[in-house]
C-alpha positions as CSV (number, residue, x, y, z in Angstrom):
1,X,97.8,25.2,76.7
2,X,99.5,22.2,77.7
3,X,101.9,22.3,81.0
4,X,104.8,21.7,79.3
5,X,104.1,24.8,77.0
6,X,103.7,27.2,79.6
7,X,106.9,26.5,81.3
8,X,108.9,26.2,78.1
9,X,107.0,29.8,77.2
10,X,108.3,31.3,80.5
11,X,111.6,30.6,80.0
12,X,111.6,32.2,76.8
13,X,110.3,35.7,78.7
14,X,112.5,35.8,81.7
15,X,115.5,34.5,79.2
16,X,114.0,37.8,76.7
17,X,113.5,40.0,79.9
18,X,117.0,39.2,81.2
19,X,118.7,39.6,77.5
20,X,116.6,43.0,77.3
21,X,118.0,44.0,80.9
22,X,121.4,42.8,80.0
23,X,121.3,44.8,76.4
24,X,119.8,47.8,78.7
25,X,122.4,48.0,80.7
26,X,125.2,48.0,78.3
27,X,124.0,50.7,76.3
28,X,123.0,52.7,79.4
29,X,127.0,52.2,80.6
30,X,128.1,53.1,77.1
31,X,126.0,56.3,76.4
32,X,127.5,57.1,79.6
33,X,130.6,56.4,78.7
34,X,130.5,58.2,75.3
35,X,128.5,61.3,76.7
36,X,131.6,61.6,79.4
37,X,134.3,61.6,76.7
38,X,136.0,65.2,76.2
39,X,134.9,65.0,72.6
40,X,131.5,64.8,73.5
41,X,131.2,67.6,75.5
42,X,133.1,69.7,73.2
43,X,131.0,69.1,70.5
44,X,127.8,70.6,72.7
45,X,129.8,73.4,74.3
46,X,129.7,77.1,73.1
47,X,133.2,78.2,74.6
48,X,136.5,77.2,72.5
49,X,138.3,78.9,75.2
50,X,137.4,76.0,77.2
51,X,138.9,73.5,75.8
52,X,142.5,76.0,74.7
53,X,143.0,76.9,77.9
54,X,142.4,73.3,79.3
55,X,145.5,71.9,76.9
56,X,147.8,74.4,78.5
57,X,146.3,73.9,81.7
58,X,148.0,71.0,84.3
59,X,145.5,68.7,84.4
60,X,146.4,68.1,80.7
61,X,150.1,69.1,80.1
62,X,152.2,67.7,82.9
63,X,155.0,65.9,83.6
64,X,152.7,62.8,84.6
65,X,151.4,62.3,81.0
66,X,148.2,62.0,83.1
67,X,145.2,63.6,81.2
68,X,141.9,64.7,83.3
69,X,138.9,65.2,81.1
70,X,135.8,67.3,81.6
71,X,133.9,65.3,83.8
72,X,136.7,64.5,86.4
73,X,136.3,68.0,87.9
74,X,132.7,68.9,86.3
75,X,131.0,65.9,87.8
76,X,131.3,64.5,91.2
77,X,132.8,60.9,91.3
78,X,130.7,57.9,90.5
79,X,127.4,57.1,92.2
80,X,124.1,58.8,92.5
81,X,125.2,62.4,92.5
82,X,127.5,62.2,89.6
83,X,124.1,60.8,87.9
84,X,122.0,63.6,89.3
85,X,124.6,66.5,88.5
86,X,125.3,64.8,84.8
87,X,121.5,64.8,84.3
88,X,121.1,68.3,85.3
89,X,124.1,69.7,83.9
90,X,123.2,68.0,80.3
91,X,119.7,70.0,80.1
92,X,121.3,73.1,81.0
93,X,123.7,72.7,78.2
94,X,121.7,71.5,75.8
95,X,119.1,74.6,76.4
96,X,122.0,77.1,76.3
97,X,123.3,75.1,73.3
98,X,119.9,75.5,71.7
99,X,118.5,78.5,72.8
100,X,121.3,81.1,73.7
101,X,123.4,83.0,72.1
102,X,127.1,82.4,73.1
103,X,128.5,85.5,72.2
104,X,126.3,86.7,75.1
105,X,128.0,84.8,77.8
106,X,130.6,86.8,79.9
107,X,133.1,84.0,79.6
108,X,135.9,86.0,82.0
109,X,132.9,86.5,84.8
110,X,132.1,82.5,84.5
111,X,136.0,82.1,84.6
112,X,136.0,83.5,88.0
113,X,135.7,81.6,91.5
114,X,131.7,82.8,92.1
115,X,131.0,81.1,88.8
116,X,133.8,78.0,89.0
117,X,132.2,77.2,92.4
118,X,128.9,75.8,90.9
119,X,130.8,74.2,88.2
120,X,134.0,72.4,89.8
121,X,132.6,69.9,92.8
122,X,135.6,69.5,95.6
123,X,134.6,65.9,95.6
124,X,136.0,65.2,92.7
125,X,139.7,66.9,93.7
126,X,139.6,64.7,96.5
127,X,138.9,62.0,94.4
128,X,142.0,62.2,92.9
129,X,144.0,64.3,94.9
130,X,144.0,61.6,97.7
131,X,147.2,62.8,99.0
132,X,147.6,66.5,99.8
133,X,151.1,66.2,101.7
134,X,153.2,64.5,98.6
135,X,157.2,64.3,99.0
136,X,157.3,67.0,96.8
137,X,155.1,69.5,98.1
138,X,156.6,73.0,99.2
139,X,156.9,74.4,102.7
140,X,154.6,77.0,101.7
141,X,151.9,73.8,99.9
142,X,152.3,72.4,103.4
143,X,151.7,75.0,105.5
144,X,148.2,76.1,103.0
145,X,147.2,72.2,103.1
146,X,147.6,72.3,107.0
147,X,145.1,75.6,107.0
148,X,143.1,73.4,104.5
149,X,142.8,70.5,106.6
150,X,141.7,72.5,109.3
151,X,139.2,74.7,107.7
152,X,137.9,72.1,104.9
153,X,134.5,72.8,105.9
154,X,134.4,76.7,104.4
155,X,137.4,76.1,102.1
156,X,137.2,74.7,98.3
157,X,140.1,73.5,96.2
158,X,139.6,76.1,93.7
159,X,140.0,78.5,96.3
160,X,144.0,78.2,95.8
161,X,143.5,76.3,92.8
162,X,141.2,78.0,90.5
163,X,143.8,78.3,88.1
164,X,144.9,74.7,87.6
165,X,142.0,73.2,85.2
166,X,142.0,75.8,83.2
167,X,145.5,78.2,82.3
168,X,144.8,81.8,82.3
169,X,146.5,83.7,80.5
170,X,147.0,86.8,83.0
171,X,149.2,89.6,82.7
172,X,152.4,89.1,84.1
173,X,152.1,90.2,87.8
174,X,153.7,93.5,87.6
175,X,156.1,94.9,90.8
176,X,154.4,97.6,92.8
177,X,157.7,99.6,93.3
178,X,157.7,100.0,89.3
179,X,158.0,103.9,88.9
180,X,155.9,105.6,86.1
181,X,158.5,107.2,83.5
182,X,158.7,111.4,83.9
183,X,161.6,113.6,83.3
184,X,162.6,114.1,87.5
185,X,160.7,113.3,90.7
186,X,159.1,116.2,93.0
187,X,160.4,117.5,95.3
188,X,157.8,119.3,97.2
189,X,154.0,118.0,97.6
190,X,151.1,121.1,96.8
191,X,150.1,123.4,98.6
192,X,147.1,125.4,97.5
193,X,146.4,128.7,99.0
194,X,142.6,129.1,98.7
195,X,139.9,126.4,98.9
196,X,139.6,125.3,95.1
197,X,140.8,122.0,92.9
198,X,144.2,120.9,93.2
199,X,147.1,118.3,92.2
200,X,148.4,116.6,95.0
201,X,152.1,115.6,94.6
202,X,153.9,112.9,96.6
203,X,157.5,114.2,97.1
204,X,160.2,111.6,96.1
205,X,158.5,110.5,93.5
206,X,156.3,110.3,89.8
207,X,153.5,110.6,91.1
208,X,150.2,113.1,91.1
209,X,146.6,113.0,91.4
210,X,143.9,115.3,91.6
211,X,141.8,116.7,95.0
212,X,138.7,118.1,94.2
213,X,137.0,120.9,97.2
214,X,134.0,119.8,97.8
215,X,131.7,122.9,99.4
216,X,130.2,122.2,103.1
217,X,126.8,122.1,103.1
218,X,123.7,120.3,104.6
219,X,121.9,117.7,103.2
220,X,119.8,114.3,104.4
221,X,121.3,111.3,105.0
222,X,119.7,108.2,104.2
223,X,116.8,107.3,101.8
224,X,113.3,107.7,101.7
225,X,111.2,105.4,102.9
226,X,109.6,104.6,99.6
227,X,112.9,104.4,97.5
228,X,113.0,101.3,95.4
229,X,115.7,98.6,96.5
230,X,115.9,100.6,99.8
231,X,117.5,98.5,103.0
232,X,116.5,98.9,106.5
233,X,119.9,100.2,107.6
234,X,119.7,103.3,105.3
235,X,117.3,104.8,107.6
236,X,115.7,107.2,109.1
237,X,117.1,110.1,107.5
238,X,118.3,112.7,109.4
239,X,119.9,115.8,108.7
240,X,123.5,116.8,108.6
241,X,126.0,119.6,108.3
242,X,129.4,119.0,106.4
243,X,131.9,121.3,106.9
244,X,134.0,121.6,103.5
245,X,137.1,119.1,102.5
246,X,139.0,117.8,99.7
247,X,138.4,114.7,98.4
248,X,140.1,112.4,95.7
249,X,139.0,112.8,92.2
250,X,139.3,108.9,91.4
251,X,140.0,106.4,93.9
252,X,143.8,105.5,94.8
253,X,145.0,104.3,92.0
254,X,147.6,101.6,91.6
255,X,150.1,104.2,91.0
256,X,149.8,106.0,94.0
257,X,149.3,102.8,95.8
258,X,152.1,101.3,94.3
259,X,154.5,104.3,95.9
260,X,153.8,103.6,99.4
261,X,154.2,100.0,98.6
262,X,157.8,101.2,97.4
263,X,158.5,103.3,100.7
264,X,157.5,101.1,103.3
265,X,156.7,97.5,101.7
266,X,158.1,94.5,104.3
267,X,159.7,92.5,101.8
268,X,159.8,88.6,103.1
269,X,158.8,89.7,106.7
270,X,156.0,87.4,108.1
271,X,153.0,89.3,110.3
272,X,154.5,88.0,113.0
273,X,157.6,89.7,112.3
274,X,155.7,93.0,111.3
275,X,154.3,92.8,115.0
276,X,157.6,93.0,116.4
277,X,158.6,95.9,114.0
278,X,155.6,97.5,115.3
279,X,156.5,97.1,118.5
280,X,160.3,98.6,118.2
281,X,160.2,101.1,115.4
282,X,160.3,104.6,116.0
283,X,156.9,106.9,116.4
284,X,157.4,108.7,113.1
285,X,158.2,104.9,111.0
286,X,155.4,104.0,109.0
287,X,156.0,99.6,108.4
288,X,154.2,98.9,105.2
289,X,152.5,96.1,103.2
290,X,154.2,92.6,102.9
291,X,153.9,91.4,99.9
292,X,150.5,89.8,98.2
293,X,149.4,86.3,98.6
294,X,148.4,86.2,94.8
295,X,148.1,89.3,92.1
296,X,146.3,92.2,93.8
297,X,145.7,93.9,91.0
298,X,143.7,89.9,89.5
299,X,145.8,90.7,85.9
300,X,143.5,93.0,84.8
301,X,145.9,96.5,85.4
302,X,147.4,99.0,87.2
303,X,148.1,102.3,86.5
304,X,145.2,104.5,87.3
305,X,142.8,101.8,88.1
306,X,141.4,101.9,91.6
307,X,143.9,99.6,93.9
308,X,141.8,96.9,95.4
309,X,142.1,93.9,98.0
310,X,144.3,95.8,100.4
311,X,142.2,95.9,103.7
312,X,141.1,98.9,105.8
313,X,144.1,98.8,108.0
314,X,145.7,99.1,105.0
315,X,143.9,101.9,103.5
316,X,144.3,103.8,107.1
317,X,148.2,103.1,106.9
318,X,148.2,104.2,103.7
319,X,146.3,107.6,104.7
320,X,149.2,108.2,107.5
321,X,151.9,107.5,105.4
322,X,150.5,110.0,102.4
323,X,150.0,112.7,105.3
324,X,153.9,112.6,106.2
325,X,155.3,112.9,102.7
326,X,152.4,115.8,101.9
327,X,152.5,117.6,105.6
328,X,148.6,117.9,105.4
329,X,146.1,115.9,106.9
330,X,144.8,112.8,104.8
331,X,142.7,110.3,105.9
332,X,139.4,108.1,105.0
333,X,136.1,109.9,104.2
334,X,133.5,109.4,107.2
335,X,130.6,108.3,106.0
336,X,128.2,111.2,106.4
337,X,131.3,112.6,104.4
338,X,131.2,110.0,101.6
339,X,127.4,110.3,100.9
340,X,127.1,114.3,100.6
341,X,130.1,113.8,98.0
342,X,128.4,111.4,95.9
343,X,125.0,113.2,95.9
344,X,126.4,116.5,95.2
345,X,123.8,118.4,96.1
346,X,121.0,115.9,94.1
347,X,118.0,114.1,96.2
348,X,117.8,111.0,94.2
349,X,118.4,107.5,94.2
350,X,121.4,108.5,91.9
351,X,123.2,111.9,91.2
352,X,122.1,111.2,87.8
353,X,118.3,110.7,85.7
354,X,116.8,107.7,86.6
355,X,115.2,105.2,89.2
356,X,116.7,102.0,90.1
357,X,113.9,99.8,88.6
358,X,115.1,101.6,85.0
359,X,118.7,100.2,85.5
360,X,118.0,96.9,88.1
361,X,118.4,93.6,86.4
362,X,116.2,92.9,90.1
363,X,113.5,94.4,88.4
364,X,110.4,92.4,87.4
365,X,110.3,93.5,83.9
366,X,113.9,94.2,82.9
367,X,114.4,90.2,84.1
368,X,112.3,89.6,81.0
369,X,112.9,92.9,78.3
370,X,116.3,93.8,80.0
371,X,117.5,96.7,81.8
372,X,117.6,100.6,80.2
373,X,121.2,101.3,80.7
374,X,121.6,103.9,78.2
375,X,121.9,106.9,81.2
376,X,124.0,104.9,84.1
377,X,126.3,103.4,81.8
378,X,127.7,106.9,81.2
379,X,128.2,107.8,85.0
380,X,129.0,104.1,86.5
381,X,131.1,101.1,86.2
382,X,129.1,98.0,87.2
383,X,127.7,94.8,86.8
384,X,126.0,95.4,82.9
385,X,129.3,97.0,81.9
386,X,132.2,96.4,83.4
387,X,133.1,92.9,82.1
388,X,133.8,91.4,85.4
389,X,136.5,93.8,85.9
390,X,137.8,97.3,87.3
391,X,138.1,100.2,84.5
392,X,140.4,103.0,83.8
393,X,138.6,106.6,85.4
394,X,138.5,107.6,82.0
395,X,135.5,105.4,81.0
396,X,133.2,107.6,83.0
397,X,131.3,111.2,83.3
398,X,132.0,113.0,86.9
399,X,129.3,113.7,89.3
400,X,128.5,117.2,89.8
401,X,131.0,118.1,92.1
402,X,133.4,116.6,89.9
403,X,134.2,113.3,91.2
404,X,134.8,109.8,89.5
405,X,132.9,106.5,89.7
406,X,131.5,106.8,93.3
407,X,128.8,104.8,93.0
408,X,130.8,102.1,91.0
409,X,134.2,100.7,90.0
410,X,135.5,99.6,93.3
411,X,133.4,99.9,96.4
412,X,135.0,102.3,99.1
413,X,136.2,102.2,102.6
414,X,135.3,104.7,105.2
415,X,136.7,105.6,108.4
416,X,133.4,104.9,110.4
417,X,132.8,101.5,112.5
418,X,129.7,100.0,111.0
419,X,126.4,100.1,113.3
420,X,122.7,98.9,111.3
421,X,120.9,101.6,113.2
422,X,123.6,104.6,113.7
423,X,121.2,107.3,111.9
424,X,119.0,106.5,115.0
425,X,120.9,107.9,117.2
426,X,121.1,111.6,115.7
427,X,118.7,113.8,117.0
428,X,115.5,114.1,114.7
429,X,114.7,117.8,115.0
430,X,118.2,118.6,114.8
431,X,121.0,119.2,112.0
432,X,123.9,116.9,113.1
433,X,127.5,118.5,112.3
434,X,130.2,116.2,110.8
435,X,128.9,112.8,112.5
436,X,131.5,110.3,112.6
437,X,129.6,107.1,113.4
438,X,130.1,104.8,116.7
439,X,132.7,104.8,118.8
440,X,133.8,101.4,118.3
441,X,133.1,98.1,116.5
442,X,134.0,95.5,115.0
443,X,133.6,96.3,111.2
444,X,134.1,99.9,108.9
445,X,131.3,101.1,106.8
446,X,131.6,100.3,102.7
447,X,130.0,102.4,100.7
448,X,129.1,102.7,96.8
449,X,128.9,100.2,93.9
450,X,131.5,98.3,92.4
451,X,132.1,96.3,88.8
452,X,130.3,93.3,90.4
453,X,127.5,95.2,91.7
454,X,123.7,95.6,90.4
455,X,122.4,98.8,90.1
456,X,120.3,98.4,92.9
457,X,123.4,98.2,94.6
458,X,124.9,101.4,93.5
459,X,121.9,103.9,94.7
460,X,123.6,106.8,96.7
461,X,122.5,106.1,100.1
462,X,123.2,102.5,99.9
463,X,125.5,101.1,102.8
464,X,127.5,98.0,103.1
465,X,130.4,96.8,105.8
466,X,133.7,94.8,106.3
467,X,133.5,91.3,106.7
468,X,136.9,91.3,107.9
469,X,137.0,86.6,108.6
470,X,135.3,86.0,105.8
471,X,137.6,88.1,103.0
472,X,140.8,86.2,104.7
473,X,139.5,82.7,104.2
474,X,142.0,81.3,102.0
475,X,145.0,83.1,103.1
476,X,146.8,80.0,105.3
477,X,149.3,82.6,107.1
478,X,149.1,82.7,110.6
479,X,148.3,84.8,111.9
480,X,146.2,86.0,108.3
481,X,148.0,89.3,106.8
482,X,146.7,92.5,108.4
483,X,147.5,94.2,104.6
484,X,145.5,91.9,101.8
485,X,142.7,90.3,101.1
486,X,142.3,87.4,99.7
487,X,138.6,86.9,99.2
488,X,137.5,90.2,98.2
489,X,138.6,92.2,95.0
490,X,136.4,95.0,94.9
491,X,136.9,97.3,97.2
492,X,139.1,100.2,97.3
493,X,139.7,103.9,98.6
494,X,139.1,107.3,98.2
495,X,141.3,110.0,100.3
496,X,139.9,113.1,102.1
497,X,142.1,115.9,102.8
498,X,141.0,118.1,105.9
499,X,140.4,122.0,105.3
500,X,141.8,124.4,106.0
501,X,145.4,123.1,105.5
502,X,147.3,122.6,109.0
503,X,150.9,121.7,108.0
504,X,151.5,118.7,110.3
């Protein structure tokens, strides 16, 4: 081939290879245009609710006439990890388009902050959101963007905002002072004159629940070393005496809760003003609650659901102020307490028939064939059926003292500090008598299951503790409230009543 034809021929390649890296690009740009449109992903997601609740939602009716689309929050902005995430995210899709079956999906659990924090990248708020002191930000904006700025590190966005992509439809926050309709208020609480099941009444008020006697006994705390699921802190077992007590058939409810909210609740006070009532009120005053930061009760109920996200100098308060209006002695369970009323007199993992690798989505197996939960759904409320959400008492069968969703529902608070190892230190040859854990600490003991937990979670002699910093993270207030939480919505209370009856 002549010269001349070889360099007329390589033009024609690099002018082919440049028109092919040209046309490349284009359609590269605009399939990433067109796969980033809302339509697009609508036509490949499963979940309607999506997109409704994103049209009520701000980012799409506002006063801006701004629209923000799917992948403004879903995808970080430009670059190499909005390619990575948009790559990954579009094969999970696709498989769950594919092969899943959407009427599977738990759409209110996704919904929730766990879930929205591996879908919603805090890049792409700042992105936008380049501003976070605007001239017409509140006092109470600034103050939480001021928090933000200095804790930016742990904090997310959606931790204040989870709410603002898509709208939730929640219940109307209802008032905790709101009294339940009966003919007349009681006057005096109960007082039972032998050792056997009673109704608690708080004087001044609507409201009743039931105390079940629970029988002393022995029994051993703890779990065997071959138990499936079992943690290091639930041994070594050791055995204990229990003298007998009353404890509370279901846990607090928001209607008992709600009473003492009524009595003593610091409407508009800041902590630093509750300190100083603290400091002057009289010996007998009991200062209560200030109100929320957010809806305690997450819009799912009140009533005789379990009260949650108050904290355990909350719960203790609460205890105090329920033993004035009754004249009896109410406090927290101890923990040694807690356990023998849960196993009620059964050795087992559970107080019911069954092994945890039966009801464990944990389990090898039942991560493949699904987990048996024919037996536990009948005693518990948890992760496999509780729909991301706390339940009515009702829903379940008692244990065999008689007593409501201890191993699920909302976990529990009890009055011991938490030490890994405390079982250690009661004698081995010995029956220890009404142990009340360590003398001190830092965090309280948590015990039982809750509508978040796996069953491998909810086992009888399972233990858990406070984690007092990291369920106040997103509360800006300083100092943080001393009454709520606002990263934890799953733990409760259960009340003891000490026998025999010493009328305080």
């Amino acid at each position: 081939m002549k010269k001349g034809n070889k360099k007329g021929l390589r033009k024609y390649i690099v002018l082919f290879v440049f028109l092919m890296g040209g046309a490349s690009v284009i359609l590269f740009n605009q399939t990433m245009q067109y796969s980033s449109e809302n339509e697009f992903c609508e036509s490949c997601h499963v979940h309607p609710q999506a997109t409704q609740s994103w049209r009520l939602g701000n980012h799409y009716d506002n006063k801006s006439g701004v629209i923000v689309g799917c992948v403004d929050c879903h995808l970080p902005p430009q670059g190499w990890d909005y390619l990575q995430a948009k790559a990954i995210t579009g094969v999970r899709d696709f498989y769950g388009y594919m092969f899943k079956d959407s009427s599977d999906f738990n759409w209110q659990q996704k919904s929730g902050r766990d879930a929205a924090e591996k879908h919603v990248y805090k890049a792409a708020c700042l992105h936008c959101h380049q501003n976070l002191f605007p001239r017409t930000l509140s006092k109470k904006g600034e103050e939480a963007h001021l928090y933000y700025d200095q804790k930016s590190a742990r904090l997310r966005c959606i931790n204040c905002h989870l709410e603002t992509g898509h709208f939730h439809d929640k219940k109307k926050e209802q008032d905790l002072s709101v009294e339940m309709k009966k003919n007349e208020k009681y006057n005096y609480p109960a007082w039972p004159d032998s050792f056997v099941d009673f109704k608690e009444r708080i004087p001044d008020s609507f409201v009743d629940f039931e105390m079940v006697a629970v029988p002393g006994g022995e029994f051993e705390i703890g779990s065997p070393a071959d138990e499936e699921f079992r943690d290091e802190n639930e041994g070594p077992r050791r055995r204990i005496k229990i003298s007998p007590f009353w404890m509370g058939k279901i846990e607090v409810s928001w209607d008992e809760y709600a009473q003492f909210y009524k009595e003593t609740a610091s409407q508009g006070r800041s902590e630093d003003q509750i300190k100083q009532v603290h400091y002057v009120q009289e010996v007998d005053g009991i200062t209560g609650p200030t109100p929320a930061y957010g809806n305690p009760d997450q819009g799912w109920g009140r009533g005789k659901r379990p009260a949650i996200t108050m904290t355990h100098f909350a719960a203790r308060t609460y205890c105090e102020w329920l033993s004035q209006k009754t004249g009896k002695n109410y406090r927290l369970p101890t923990e040694a307490e807690w356990e023998y009323a849960c196993r009620a007199g059964t050795e087992n993992a559970y107080f019911f028939e069954g092994s945890p690798s039966d009801y464990s989505e944990k389990a090898t197996l039942n991560k493949f064939f699904g987990a048996d939960t024919g037996t536990i759904n009948r005693f518990i409320i948890y992760a496999l059926n509780s729909n991301s959400q706390t339940h009515l008492p009702q829903d379940v069968k008692a244990n065999p003292f008689g007593l409501i969703n201890m191993l699920g529902n909302a976990r529990e608070f009890c009055g011991d500090y938490y030490q890994e190892d405390i079982y250690k230190t009661y004698p081995k040859d010995q029956v220890t008598e009404n142990p009340k854990g360590p003398a001190s600490g830092q965090e309280f003991v948590v015990r039982g299951g809750s509508f978040k937990s796996d069953a491998s979670k909810t086992r009888s002699a399972a233990r858990d503790f406070t984690r007092q910093d990291a369920w106040l993270v997103t509360d800006p207030q300083i100092p943080k409230s001393r009454w709520w939480y606002s990263d934890c919505n799953d733990v409760g209370f259960r009340v003891v009543c000490e026998y025999p009856v010493q009328k305080n």
